[in-house]
C-alpha positions as CSV (number, residue, x, y, z in Angstrom):
1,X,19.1,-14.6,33.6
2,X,17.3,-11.4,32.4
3,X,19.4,-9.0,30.2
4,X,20.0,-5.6,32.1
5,X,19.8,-3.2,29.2
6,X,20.6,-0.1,31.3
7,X,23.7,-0.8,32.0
8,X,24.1,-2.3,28.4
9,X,23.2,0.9,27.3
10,X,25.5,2.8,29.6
11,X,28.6,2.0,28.0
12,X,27.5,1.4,24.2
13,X,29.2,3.4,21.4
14,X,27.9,6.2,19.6
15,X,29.9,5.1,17.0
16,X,28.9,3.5,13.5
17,X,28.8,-0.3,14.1
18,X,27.1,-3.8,13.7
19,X,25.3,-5.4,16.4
20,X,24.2,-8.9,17.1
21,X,21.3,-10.2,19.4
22,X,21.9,-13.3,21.0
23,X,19.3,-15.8,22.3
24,X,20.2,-17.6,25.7
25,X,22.1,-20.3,23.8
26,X,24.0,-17.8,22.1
27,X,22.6,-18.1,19.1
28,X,22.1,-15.1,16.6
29,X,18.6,-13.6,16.4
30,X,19.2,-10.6,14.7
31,X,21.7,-8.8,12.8
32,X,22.0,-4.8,12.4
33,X,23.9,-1.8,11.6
34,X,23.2,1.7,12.8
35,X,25.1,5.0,12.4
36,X,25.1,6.0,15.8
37,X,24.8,2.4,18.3
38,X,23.5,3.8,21.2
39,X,20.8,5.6,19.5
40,X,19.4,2.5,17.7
41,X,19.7,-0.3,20.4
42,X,18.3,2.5,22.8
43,X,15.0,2.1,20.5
44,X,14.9,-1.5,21.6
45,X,14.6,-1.1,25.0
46,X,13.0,2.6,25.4
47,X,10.6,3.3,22.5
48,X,7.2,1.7,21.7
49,X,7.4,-1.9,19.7
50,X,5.5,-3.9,17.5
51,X,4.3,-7.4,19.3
52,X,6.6,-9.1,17.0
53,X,9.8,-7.1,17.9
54,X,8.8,-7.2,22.0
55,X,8.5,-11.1,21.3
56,X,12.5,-10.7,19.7
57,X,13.4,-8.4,22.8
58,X,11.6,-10.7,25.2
59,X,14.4,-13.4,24.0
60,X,17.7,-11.4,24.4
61,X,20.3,-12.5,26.9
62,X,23.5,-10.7,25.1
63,X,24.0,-7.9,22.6
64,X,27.8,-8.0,21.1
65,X,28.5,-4.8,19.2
66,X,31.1,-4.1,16.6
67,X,32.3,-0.7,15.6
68,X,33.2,0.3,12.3
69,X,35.1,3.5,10.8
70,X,31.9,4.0,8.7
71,X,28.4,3.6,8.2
72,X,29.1,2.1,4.6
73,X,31.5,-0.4,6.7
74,X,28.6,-1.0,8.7
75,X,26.4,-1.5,5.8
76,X,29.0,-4.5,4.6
77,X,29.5,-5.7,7.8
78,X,26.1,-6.6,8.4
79,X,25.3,-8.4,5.3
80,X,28.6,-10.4,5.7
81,X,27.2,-11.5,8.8
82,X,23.7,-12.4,7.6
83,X,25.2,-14.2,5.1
84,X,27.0,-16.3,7.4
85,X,24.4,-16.5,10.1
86,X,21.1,-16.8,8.3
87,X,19.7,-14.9,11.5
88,X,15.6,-16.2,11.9
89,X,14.7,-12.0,12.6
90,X,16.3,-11.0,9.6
91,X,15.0,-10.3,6.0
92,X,16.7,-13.4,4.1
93,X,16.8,-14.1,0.3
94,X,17.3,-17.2,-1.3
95,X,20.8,-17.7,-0.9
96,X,21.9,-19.2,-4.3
97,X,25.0,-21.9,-4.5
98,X,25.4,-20.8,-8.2
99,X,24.4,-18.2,-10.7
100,X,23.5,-19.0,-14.3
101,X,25.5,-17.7,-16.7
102,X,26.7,-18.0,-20.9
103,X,29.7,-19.3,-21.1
104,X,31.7,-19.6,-24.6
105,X,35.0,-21.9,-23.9
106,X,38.4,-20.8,-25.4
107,X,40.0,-24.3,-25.7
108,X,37.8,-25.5,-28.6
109,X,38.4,-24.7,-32.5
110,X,34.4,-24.2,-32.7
111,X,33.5,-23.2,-29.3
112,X,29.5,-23.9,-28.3
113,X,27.2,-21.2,-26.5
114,X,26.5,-23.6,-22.8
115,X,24.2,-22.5,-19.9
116,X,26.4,-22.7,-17.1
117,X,25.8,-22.1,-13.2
118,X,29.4,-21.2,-11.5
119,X,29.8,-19.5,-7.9
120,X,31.8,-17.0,-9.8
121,X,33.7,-16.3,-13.6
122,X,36.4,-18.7,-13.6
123,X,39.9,-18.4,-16.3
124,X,38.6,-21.1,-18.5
125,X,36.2,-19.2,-20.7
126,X,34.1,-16.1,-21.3
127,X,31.4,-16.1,-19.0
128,X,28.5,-13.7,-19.8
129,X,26.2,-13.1,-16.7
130,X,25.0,-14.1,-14.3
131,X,21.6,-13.5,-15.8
132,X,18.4,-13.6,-13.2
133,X,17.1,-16.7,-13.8
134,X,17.9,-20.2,-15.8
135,X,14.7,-19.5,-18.5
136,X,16.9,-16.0,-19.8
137,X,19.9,-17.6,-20.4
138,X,18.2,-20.5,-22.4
139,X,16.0,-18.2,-24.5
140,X,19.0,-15.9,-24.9
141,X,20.8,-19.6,-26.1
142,X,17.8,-20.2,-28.2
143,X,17.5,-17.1,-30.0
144,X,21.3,-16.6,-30.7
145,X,21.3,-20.7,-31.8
146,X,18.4,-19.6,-34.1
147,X,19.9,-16.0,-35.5
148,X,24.1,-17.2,-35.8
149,X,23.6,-20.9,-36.6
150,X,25.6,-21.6,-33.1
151,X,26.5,-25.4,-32.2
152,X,25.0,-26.3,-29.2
153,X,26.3,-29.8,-28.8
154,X,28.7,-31.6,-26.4
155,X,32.0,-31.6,-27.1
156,X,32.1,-35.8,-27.3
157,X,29.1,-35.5,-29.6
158,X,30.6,-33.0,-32.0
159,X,33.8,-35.0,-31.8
160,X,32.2,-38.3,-33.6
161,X,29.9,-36.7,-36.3
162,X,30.1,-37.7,-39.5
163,X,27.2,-36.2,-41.0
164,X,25.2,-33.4,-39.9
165,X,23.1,-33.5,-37.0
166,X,18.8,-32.5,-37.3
167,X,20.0,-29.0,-35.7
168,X,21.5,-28.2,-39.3
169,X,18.2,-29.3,-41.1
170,X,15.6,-26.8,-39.5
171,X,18.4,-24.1,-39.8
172,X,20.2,-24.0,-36.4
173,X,23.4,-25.2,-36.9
174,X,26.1,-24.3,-39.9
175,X,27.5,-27.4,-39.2
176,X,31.3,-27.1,-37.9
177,X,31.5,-30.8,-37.0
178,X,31.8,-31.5,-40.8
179,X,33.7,-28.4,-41.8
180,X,30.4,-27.1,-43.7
181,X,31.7,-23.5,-42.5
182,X,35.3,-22.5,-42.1
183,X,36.7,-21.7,-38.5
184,X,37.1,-18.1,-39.4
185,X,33.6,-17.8,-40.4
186,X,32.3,-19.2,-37.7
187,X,34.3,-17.3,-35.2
188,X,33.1,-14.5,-36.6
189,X,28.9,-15.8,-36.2
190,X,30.0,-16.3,-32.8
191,X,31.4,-13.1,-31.8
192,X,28.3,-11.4,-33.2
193,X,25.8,-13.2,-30.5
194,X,28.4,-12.1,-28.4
195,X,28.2,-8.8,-28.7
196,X,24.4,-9.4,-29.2
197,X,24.0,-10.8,-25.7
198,X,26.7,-7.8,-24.4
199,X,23.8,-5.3,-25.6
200,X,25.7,-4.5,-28.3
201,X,23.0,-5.6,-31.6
202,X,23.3,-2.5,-33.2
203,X,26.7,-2.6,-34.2
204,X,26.0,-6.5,-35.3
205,X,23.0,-4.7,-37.4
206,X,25.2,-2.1,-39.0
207,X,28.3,-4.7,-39.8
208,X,25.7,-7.1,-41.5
209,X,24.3,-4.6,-43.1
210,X,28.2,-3.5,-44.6
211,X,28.6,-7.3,-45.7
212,X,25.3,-7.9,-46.9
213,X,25.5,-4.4,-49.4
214,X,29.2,-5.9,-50.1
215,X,28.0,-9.1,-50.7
216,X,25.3,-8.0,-53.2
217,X,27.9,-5.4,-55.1
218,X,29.8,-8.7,-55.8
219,X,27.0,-10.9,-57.3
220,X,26.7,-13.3,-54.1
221,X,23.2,-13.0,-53.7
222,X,22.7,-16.1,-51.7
223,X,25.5,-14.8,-49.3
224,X,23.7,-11.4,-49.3
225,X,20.1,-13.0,-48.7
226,X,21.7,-15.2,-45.8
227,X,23.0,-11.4,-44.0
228,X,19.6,-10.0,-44.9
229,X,17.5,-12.8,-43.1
230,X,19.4,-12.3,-40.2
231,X,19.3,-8.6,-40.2
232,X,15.6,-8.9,-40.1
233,X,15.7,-11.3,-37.6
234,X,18.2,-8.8,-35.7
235,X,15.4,-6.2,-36.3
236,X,12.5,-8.0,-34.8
237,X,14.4,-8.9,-31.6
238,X,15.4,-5.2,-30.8
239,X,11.7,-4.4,-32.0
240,X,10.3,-6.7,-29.2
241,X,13.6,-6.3,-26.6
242,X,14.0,-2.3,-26.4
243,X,10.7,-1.4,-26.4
244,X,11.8,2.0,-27.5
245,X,13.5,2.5,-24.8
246,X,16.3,3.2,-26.3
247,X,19.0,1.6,-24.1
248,X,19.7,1.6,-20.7
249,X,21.1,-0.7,-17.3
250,X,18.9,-1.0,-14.4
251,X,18.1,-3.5,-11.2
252,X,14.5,-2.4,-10.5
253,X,12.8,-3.6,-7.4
254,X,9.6,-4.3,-6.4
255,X,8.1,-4.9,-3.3
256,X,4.3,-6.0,-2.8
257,X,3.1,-7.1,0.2
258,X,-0.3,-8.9,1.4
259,X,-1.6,-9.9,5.6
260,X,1.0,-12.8,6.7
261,X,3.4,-12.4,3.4
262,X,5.7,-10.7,1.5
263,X,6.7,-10.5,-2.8
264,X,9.9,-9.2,-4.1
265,X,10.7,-9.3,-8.1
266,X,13.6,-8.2,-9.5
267,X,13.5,-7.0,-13.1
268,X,17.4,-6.6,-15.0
269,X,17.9,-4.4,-17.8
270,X,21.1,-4.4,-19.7
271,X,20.9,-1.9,-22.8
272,X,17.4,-1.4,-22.5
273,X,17.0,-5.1,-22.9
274,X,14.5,-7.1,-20.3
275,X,16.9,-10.2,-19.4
276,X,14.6,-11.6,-16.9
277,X,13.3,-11.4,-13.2
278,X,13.9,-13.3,-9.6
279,X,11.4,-13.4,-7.1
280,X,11.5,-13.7,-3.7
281,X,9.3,-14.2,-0.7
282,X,11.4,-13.6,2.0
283,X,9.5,-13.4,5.9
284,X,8.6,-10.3,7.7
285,X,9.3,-11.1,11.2
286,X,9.6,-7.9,12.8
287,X,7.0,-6.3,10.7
288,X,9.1,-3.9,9.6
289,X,8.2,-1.0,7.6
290,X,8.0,-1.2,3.6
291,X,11.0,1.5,3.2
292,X,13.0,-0.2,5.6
293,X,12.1,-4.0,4.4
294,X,13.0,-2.9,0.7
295,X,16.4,-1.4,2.3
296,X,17.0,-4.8,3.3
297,X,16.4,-6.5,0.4
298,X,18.6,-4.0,-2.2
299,X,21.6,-4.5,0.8
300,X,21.7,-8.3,0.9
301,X,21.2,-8.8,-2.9
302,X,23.8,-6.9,-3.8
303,X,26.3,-7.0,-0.7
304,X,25.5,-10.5,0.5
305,X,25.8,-12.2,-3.0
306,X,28.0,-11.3,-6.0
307,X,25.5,-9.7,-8.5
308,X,27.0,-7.1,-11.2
309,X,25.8,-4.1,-9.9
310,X,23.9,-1.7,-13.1
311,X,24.3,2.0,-13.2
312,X,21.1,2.4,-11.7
313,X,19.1,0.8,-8.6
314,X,15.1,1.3,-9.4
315,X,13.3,0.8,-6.1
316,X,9.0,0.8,-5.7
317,X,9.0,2.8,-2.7
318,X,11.5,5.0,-1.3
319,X,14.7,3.3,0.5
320,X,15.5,4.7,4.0
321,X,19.1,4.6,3.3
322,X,19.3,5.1,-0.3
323,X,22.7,7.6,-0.1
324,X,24.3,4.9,2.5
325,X,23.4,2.1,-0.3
326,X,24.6,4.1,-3.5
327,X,27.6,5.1,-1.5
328,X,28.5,1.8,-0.9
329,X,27.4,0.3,-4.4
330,X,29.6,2.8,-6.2
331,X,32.9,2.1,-3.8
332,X,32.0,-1.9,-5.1
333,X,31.0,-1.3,-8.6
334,X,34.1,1.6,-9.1
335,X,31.9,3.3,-11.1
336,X,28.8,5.9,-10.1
337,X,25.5,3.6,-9.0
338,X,21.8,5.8,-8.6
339,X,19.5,4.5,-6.4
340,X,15.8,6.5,-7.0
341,X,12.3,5.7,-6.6
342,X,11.5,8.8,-8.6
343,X,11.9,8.0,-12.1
344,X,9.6,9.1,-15.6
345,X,9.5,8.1,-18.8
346,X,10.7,3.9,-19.7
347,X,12.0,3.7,-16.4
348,X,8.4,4.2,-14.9
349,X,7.4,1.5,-17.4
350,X,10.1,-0.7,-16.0
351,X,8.9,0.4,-12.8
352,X,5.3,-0.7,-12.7
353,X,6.1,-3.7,-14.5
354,X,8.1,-4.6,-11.4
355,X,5.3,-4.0,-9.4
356,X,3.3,-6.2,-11.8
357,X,5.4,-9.1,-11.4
358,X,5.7,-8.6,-7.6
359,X,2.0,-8.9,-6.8
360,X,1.4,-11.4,-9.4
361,X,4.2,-13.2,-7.7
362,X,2.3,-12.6,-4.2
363,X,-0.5,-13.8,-5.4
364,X,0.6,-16.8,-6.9
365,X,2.2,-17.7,-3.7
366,X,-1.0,-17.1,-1.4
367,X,-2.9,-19.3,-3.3
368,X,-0.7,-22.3,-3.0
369,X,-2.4,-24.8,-2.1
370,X,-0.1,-25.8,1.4
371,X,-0.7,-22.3,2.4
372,X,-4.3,-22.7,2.1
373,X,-4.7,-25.6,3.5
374,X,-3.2,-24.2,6.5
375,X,-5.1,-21.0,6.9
376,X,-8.6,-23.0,6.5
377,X,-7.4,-25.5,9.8
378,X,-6.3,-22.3,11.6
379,X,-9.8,-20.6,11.2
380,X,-11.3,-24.2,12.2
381,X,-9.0,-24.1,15.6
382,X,-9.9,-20.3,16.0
383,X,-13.7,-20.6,15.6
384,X,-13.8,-24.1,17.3
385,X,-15.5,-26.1,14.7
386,X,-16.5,-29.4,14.2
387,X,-14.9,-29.4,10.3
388,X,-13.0,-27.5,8.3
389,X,-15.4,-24.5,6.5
390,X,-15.3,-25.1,2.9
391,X,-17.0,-21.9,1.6
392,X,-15.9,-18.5,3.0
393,X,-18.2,-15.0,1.8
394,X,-17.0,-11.5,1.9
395,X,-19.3,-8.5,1.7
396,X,-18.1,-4.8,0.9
397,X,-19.4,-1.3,-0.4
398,X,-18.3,1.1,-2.5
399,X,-19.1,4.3,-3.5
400,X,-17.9,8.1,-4.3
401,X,-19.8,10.4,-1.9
402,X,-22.8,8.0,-2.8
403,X,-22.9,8.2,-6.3
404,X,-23.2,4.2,-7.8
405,X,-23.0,2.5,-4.9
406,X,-21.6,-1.2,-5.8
407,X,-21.8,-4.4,-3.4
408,X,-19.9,-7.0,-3.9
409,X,-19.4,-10.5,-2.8
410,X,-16.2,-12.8,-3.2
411,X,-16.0,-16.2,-2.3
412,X,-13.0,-18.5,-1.2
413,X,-12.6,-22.2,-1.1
414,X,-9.7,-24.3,-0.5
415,X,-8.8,-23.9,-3.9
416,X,-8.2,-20.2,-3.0
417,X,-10.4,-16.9,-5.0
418,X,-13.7,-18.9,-6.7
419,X,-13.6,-15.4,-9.0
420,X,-16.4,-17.9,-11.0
421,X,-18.7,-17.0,-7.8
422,X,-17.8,-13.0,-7.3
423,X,-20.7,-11.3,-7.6
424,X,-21.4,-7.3,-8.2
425,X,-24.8,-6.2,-6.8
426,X,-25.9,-2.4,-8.0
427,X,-27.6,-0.6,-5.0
428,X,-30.7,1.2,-6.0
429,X,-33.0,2.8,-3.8
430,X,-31.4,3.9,-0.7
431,X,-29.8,6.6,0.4
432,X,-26.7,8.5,-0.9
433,X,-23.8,6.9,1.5
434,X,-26.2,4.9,3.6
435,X,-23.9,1.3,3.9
436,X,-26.1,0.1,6.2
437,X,-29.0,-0.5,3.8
438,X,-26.8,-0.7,0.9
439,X,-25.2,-3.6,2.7
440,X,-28.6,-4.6,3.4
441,X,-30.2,-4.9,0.4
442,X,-27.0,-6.6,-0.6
443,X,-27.4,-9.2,1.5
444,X,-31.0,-9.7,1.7
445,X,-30.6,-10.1,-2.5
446,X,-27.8,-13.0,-1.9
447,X,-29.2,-14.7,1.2
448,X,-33.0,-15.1,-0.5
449,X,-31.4,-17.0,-3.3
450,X,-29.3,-19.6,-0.4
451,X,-32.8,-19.9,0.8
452,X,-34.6,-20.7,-1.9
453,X,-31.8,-23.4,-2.8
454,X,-30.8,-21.2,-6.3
455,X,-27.4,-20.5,-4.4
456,X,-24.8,-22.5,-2.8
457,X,-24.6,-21.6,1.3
458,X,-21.3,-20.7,2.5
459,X,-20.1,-21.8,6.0
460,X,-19.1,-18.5,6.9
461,X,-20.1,-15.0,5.7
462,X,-18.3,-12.3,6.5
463,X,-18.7,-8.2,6.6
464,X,-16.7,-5.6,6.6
465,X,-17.5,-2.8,8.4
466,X,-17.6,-3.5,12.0
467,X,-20.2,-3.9,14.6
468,X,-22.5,-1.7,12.8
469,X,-22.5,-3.8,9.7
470,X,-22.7,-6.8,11.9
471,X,-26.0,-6.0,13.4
472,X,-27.5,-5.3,10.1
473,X,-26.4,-8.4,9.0
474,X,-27.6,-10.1,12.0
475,X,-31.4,-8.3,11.1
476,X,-31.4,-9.7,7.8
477,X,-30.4,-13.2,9.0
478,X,-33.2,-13.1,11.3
479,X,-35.9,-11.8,8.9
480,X,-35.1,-14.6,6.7
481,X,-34.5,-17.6,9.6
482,X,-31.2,-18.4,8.6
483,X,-29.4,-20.5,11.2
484,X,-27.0,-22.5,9.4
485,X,-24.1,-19.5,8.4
486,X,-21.8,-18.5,10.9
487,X,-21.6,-14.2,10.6
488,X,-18.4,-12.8,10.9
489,X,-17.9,-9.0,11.2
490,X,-14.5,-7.1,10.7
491,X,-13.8,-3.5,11.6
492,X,-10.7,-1.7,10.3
493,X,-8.1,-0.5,13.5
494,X,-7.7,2.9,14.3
495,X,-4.9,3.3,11.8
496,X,-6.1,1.3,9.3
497,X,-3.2,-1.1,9.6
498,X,-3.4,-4.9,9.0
499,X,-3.0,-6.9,12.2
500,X,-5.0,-4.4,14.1
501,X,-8.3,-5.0,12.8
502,X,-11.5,-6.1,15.0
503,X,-13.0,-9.3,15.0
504,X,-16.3,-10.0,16.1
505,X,-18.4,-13.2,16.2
506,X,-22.2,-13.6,15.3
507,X,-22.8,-10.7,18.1
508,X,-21.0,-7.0,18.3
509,X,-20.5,-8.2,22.2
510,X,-18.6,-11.3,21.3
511,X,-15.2,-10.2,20.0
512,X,-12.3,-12.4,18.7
513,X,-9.2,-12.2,19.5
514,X,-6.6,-13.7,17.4
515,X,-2.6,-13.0,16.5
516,X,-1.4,-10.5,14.1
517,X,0.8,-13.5,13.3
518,X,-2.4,-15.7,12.6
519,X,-2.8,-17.7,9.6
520,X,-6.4,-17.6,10.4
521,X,-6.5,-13.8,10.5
522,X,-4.3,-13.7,7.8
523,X,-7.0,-15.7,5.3
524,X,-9.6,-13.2,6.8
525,X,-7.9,-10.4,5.9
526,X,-7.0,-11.6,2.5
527,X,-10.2,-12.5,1.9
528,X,-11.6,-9.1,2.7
529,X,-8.9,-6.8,0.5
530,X,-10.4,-9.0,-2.6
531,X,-13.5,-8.0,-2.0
532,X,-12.5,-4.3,-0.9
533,X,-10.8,-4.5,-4.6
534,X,-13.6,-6.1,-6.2
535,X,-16.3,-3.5,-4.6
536,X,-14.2,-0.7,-5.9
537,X,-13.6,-2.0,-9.5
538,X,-17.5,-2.5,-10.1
539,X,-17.4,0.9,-8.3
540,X,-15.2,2.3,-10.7
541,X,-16.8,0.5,-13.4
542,X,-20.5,1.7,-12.6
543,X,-19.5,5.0,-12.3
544,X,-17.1,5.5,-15.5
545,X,-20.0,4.2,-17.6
546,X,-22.5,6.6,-15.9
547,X,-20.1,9.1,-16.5
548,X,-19.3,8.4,-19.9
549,X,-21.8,10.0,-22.9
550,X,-18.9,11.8,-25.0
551,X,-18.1,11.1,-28.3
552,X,-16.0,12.0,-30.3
553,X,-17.9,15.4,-31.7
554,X,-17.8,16.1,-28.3
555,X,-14.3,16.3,-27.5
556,X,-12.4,19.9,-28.6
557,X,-9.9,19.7,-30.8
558,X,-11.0,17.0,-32.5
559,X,-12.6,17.8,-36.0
560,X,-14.0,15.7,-39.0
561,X,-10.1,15.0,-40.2
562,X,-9.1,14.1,-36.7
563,X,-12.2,11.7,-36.2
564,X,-11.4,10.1,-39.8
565,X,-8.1,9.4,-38.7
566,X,-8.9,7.8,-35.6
567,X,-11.5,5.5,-36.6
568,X,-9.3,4.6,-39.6
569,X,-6.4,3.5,-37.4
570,X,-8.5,1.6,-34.8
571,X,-11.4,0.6,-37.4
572,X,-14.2,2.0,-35.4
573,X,-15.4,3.7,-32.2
574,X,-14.8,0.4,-30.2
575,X,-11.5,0.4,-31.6
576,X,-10.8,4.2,-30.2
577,X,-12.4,3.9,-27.1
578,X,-10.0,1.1,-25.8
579,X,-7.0,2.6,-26.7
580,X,-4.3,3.8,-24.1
581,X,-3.0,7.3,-24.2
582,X,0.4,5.8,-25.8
583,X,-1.7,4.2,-28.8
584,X,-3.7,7.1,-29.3
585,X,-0.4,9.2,-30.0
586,X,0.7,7.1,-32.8
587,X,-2.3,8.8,-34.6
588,X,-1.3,11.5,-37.5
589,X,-2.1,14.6,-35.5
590,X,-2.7,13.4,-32.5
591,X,0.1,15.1,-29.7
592,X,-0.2,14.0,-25.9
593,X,-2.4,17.0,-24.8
594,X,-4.7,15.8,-27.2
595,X,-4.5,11.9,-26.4
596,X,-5.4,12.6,-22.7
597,X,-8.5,14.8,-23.9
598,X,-9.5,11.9,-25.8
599,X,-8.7,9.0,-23.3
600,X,-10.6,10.8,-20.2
601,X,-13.4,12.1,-22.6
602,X,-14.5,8.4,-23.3
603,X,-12.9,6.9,-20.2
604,X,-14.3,8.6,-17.3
């Protein structure tokens, strides 16, 4: 039975709500909220789709709709439902049975510091968490073991001892199991990495500093040297944990994404210190838009599992319902929650090393080996060959209005990117912003050394650039008789989005036609961003060095005193010229102005 969405749409709300899209066995295919009903499911059913969401529509037999007071109601309301439904449309983290957290007992005279995972805080202990993954709770444990002399032992264990276990021998332990330290004493060790993993070292800092001074007024110097050592230990942790930051609690987010998959790392910082991150690579089946995917994420991580919420959200790109989501966040957290994009200063840095994580997360994932094992038998089906291709070849240029134009060429096997094999090729003689013979001379340069048996062949070569490129590269296959490479061109869509691109085999009149949703397509297009990349970092790389002839005599404001100073600090022009703006600050007269005339003087 085909679902009649006019007269659905007749008598929906324009009320807040929460809808649900059922399949013909009733089962849930998507979950959402809008502000005003009517308006969004109109959108289904009236305005232009993606192929994935037509495919979603083409499966509706019911809508059931559910009003709410709200939009934040709404907001809740839908990731209740997720939660419960683990809709297959939806964006769906990893939906945890247990958090880690540090957990201190109260029913033991010399409690232990444990790793513990719980569903939630329970009334038989302090628990200190959750933390984002099971590795920052154990170095936290390690490094509070190592600093307060904490036991880390089972109870039964510490029960039986007679002697002191090897942990009190390298300096881990003070040994409560055989009364080495009083219970008051220890208490006390153990209510410092408390406060410690609370964020609170400073004041730890400044009370061992009080006892150590006292200590020392008193002629217990071995006392006194015991506070110092772990004052300085104190010291080097907030050195490497703040960052000079300064303090600070923050959730940031990050969202990368690559053809056929999706990255999401989650960095928490709790008083400017980096406990850890989560990733996640949930599916995109609606390809939905990055604003609107990150929305989803930030709503079911903090409203579909209980996470302490920070005083601050940090999101990579801009959230479409970022007022709706702080709204909400601050009625759960009682307390005032920002949620920005726009942030300076240590939050950028927290920012971008999100970002860092996420795409080194994506990347990771792409290359497992499952994955590409996959999207190497879907380009087999898709090209109907006789074997699997071993060896794929991308070609791409680069250049700035023509000036050091840069080939390059990457090469994938089924161990993923062979970055051994990636090749820059500099483009001399041609014309300013002529691809065509750039591309040309590119490949005649490559394919004379498969000829000549110096180079390994690849199955299948591939260009990017369309059918233009795809001719040329047909011309140079034929000047040099090469029959045994399939040629594979790709032109970019008309708005430059992935999943629209333009396939074309051996010929410009042969086109090939595969799903946005193909692996196949997807290795093709992963395969051509790398070497989009690589072309524009020896691009980059070309150009900067063409670019760069300053020294340091060169650069204004920078006299004999100020050139002294900065080859002392970074012992030589080497030194200087591979410093970041940041490093060059720390330099006695140096100010920022002055550290970004230096930095683009001998960086391009």
């Amino acid at each position: 039975m085909t679902f009649d969405s006019k007269q659905f749409l007749s008598s929906v709300s324009t009320s807040p709500g929460v809808y649900r899209m059922l399949d013909e066995q009733s089962n849930t295919l998507y979950v959402g909220k809008a502000k005003r009903l009517k308006a969004r499911l109109s959108s289904y059913f009236r305005g232009q789709l993606n192929t994935k969401t037509q495919a979603m529509v083409g499966r509706i037999a019911d809508v059931q709709v559910t009003v709410t007071r709200t939009e934040t109601e709404a907001l809740l309301l839908e990731q209740t439902l997720i939660k419960q439904l683990r809709p297959p449309y939806n964006i769906l983290l990893r939906d945890d049975k247990s958090y880690p957290f540090v957990f201190v007992t109260d029913r033991h005279a010399y409690p232990a510091l444990e790793y513990k995972r719980a569903r939630q805080r329970r009334d038989d202990g302090r628990y200190l968490g959750p933390y984002p993954s099971s590795g920052a709770v154990r170095e936290s444990l390690s490094l509070m073991q190592k600093i307060f002399h904490i036991r880390n032992c089972e109870d039964s264990v510490f029960a039986h001892r007679s002697r002191p276990c090897l942990q009190y021998q390298i300096q881990r332990c003070s040994a409560p199991c055989v009364d080495y330290i009083s219970a008051e004493d220890y208490r006390r060790d153990l209510e410092h990495a408390v406060m410690c993993l609370e964020g609170k070292s400073e004041n730890v800092t400044q009370e061992l500093v009080a006892a150590m001074e006292a200590a020392s007024k008193a002629l217990n110097f071995e006392e006194a040297a015991r506070l110092r050592d772990q004052v300085q230990q104190l010291r080097q942790l907030q050195q490497r944990q703040f960052v000079d930051t300064g303090g600070g609690d923050a959730d940031i987010f990050a969202l990368a994404t690559r053809p056929g998959a999706l990255g999401v790392s989650v960095l928490s910082v709790r008083d400017g210190r980096l406990l850890g991150a989560r990733h996640h690579t949930p599916k995109n089946d609606l390809d939905l838009p990055i604003e609107i995917l990150l929305t989803e994420v930030v709503s079911q991580y903090y409203f579909g599992q209980p996470h302490n919420v920070p005083s601050e959200v940090i999101t990579s790109h801009p959230l479409e319902d970022s007022d709706l989501i702080a709204e909400a966040l601050t009625q759960q957290a009682g307390k005032r929650i920002r949620v920005t994009s726009q942030v300076r200063g240590h939050r950028a840095q927290w920012q971008q090393l999100a970002i860092t994580n996420a795409e080194q997360q994506l990347a990771s994932h792409l290359a497992n080996q499952t994955q590409l094992t996959q999207r190497f038998s879907a380009l087999q089906k898709a090209l109907e060959l006789d074997e699997i291709p071993q060896r794929l070849e991308c070609f791409d240029i680069s250049h700035s209005h023509g000036e050091a134009t840069v080939a390059s060429c990457v090469v994938f096997d089924h161990q993923g990117p062979r970055k051994s094999d990636y090749r820059h090729f500099r483009i001399e003689g041609v014309a300013a912003g002529d691809d065509y013979a750039a591309m040309q001379q590119a490949l005649t340069r490559r394919l004379k050394r498969v000829k000549s048996g110096e180079a390994v062949a690849p199955d299948i070569l591939i260009v990017d650039g369309g059918k233009g490129q795809l001719n040329m590269a047909r011309g140079v296959f034929k000047a040099l008789d090469i029959t045994n490479i399939i040629l594979l061109g790709v032109a970019k869509g008309t708005t430059r989005k992935a999943g629209l691109e333009s396939l074309f085999l051996e010929t410009a009149d042969n086109p090939l036609n595969l799903d946005p949703s193909s692996p196949a397509l997807h290795l093709i297009q992963h395969i051509r961003d790398e070497s989009h990349r690589f072309a524009i970092a020896g691009h980059r790389a070309q150009r900067d060095k063409a670019r760069r002839t300053s020294t340091l005599q060169d650069i204004p404001g920078v006299g004999p005193k100020r050139r002294r100073e900065l080859l002392r600090f970074f012992g030589g022009l080497q030194g200087v010229q591979k410093a970041s703006r940041d490093e060059l600050i720390r330099v006695p007269g140096i100010n920022a102005a002055l550290a970004e005339s230096i930095y683009r003087a001998l960086n391009g």
